[in-house]
N, C-alpha and C positions, 0 to 999 in steps of 0.2 A: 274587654279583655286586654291585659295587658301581656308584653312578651315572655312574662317567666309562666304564662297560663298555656300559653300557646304551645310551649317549650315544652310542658309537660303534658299536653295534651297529644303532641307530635310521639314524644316516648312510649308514652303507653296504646299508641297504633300502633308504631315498632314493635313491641312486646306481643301486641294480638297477631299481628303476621309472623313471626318466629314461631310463635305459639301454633298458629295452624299450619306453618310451613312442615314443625315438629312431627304434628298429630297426621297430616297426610301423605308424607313420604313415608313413615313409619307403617301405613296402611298399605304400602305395595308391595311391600313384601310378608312372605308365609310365614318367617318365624321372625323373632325378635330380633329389633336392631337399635343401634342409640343412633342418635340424629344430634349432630351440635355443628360450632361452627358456622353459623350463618350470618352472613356478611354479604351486606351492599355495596354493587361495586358503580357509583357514581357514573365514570367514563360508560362504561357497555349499558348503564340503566337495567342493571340484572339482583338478582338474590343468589347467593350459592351455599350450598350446605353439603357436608358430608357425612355422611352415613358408614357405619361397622356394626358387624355382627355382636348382637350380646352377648354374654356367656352364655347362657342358653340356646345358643343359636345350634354350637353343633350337635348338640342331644335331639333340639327339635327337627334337626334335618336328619338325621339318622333313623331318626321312627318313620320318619314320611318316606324315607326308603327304604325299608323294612331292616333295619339295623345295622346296615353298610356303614364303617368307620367314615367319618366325614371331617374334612381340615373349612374352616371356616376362619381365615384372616383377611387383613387388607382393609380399605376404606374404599369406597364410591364417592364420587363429587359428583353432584348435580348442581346444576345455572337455570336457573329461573330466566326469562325476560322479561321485564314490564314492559305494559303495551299503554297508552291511555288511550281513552275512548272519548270525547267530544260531549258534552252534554247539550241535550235538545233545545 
């Protein structure tokens, strides 16, 4: 393997972590939310992303409280840490 193999092999892990970073913060919450924004932060060895409400968001929180007007703004940041683990 040479470097430009390696390079793009390191990418598209990047991509697969984004990608389930996306799909499982997106799972902790009840109604829709977008998730973008994620960035590694070298210095702290972390992942962070933030999260806002979709357009959908305030309709679907409004039926789950049985029709109470609902204000859904803002953003969430969440930080990841990596940890590494020692192989056997």
């Amino acid at each position: 393997m040479d470097l430009n193999d390696d390079l793009q092999n390191v990418g598209s892990e990047i991509e697969d972590v984004r990608t389930m970073l996306r799909e499982e913060t997106a799972e902790l919450f009840e109604f829709d939310v977008v998730v973008g924004n994620v960035n590694y932060n070298a210095n702290k060895n972390s992942v962070s992303l933030t999260v806002e409400p979709a357009s959908k968001a305030q309709e679907q929180l409004s039926e789950e409280f049985g029709g109470v007007n609902v204000m859904a703004s803002g953003e969430l940041e969440f930080e990841y840490a990596l940890t590494a683990t020692e192989e056997p």
